[in-house]
C-alpha positions in Angstrom: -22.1 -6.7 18.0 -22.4 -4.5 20.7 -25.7 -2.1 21.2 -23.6 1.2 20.2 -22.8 -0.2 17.3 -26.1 -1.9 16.5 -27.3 1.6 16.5 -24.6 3.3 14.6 -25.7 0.2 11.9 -28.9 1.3 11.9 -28.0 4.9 11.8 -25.0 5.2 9.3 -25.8 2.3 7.1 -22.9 0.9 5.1 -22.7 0.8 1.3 -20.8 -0.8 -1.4 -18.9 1.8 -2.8 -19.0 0.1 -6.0 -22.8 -1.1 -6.5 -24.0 1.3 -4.4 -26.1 -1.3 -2.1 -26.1 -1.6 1.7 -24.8 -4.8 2.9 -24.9 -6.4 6.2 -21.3 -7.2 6.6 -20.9 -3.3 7.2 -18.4 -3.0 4.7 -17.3 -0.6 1.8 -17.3 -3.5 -0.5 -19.7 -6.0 -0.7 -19.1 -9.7 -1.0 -20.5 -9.4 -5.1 -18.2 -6.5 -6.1 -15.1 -7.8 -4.2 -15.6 -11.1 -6.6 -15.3 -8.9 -9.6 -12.1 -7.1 -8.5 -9.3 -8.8 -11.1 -5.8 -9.0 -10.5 -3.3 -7.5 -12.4 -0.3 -9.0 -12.1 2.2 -7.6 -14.5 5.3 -7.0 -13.3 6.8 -3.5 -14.9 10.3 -2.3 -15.4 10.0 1.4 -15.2 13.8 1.5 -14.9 14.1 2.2 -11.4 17.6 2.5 -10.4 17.2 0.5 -6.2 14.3 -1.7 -7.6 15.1 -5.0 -8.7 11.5 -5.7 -9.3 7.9 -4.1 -9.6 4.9 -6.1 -8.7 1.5 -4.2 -9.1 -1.8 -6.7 -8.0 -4.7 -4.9 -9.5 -5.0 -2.1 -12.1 -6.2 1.4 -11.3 -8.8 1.9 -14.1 -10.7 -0.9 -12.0 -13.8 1.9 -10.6 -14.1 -0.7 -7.2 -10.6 -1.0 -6.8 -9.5 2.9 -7.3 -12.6 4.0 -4.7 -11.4 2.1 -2.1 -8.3 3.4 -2.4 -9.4 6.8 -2.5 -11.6 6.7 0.2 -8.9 5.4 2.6 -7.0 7.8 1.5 -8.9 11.2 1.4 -11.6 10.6 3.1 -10.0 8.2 6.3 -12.1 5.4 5.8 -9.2 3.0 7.7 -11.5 -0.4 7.3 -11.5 0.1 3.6 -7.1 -1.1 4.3 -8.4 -4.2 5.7 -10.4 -4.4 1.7 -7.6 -3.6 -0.4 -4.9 -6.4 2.3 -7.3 -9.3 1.8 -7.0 -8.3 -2.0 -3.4 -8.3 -1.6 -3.5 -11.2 0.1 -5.5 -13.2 -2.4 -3.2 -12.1 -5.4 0.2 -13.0 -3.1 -1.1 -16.4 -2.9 -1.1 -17.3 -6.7 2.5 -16.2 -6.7 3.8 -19.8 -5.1 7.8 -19.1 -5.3 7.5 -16.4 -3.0 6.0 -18.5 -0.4 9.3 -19.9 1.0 11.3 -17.0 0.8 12.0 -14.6 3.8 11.1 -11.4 3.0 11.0 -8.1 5.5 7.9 -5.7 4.7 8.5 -2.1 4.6 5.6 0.0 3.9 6.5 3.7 2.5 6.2 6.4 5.4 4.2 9.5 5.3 5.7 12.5 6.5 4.6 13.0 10.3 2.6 16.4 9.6 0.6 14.2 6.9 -0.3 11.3 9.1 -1.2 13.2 11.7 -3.5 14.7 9.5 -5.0 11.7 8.1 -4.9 9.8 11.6 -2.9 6.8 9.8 -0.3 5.7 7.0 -2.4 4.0 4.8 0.6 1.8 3.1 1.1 1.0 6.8 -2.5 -0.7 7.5 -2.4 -3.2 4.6 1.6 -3.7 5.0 0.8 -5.2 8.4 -2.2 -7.2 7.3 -0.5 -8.9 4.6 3.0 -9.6 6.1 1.0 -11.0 9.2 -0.6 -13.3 6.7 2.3 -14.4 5.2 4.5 -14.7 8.6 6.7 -11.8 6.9 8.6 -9.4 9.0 6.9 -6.1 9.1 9.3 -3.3 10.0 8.6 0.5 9.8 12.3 1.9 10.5 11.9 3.6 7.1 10.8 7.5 7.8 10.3 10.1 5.9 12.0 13.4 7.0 10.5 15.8 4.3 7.8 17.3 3.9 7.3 16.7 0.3 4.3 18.6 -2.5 1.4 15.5 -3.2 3.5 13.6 -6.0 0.2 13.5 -7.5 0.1 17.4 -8.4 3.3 17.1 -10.1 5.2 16.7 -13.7 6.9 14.1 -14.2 10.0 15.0 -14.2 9.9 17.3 -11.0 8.4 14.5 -8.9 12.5 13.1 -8.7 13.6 16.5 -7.3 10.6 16.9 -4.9 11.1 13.4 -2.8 15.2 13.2 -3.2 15.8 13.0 0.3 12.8 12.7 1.3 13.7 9.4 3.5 16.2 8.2 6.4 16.6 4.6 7.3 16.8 4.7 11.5 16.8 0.8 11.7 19.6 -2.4 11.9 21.6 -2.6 9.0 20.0 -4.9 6.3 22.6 -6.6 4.8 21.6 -9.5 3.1 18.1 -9.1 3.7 15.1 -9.5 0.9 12.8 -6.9 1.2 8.9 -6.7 0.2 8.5 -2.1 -0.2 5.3 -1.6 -0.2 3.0 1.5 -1.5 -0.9 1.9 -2.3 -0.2 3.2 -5.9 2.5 3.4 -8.0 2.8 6.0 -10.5 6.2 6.9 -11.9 7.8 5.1 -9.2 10.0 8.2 -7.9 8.8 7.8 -4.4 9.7 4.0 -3.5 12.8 4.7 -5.9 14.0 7.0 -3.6 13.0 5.2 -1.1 14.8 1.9 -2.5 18.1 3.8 -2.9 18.1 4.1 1.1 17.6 0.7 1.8 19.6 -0.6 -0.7 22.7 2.0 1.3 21.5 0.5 4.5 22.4 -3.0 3.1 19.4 -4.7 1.2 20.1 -7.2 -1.0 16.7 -7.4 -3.1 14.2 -5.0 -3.0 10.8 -5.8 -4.8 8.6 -3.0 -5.2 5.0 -4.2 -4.6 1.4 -2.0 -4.9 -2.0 -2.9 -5.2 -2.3 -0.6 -8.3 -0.3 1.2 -10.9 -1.4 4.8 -11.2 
């Protein structure tokens, strides 16, 4: 550790965003709560048209789970990513007949005026830390061209109109090809639905929706 940041530590103590205590690892997590976090693993069939399957690791009504999320999200906290991928990580392990398979890794895009905002795509950070894990392929042709309402403020059944579109694939063609789409949360699944239904027209074989938690 470097003086700066010696000082900064001493300055802008880190704490657990779960227990509340300050931890020496400097991380939003400590070792304790990270322990606690439990997988989910259910797969769900919300009868999405370009998914072939949904994979969701942990489950959203977990308090530890949701606030590292949400402050990587909203309030830019990027090393809480590197939290939620070894969590990732950890729950990919325990899923042994994926280990052999090749699988490309497509995290879903934020619009440009949104990431410039927030300084990073969040699905992007953990994407690349678990498909570097795994050996995966991690490949971010997959934009979005739209400008798009927050899902999150919508009904239901408006959330389909508002992100038709919303994506253009500007890679190889991908015929053949298994592919890992990956998101933070998944709510209705309308987003990486729309999102599926490009890559599936740009050639994808299998497409297996993945997210750490199921809003």
């Amino acid at each position: 550790m470097n003086f700066k940041n010696f000082i900064l530590d001493l300055l802008f103590p880190v704490s657990c965003v779960n227990c509340g205590q300050e931890n020496k690892t400097q991380t939003y997590l400590c070792n304790n709560c990270f322990k606690r976090l439990k997988f989910c693993g259910r797969n769900y069939n919300l009868n999405l048209e370009f998914i072939d399957e949904i994979i969701i690791a942990g489950d959203y009504d977990d308090q530890a789970l949701m606030k590292l999320i949400k402050i990587l999200k909203f309030n830019s906290i990027r090393s809480a990513g590197s939290i939620l991928a070894k969590f990732l990580c950890l729950f990919w392990q325990g899923r042994a007949y994926f280990k052999n398979e090749d699988y490309i890794v497509v995290p879903i895009p934020l619009a440009k005026k949104r990431e410039k905002q927030r300084g990073f795509n969040q699905a992007e950070i953990i994407a690349h830390d678990f498909a570097n894990n795994f050996g995966y392929q991690l490949n971010c042709d997959l934009e979005k061209i739209k400008n798009t309402e927050a899902q999150s403020k919508l009904e239901e059944k408006k959330r389909v109109d508002n992100i038709s579109g919303a994506f253009k694939w500007k890679g190889e063609n991908l015929s053949g090809q298994n592919i890992i789409l990956f998101d933070d949360v998944i709510t209705t699944g309308a987003t990486i639905n729309e999102a599926a239904k490009v890559l599936k027209v740009a050639g994808a074989k299998y497409i297996i929706a993945l997210a750490i938690a199921k809003g």
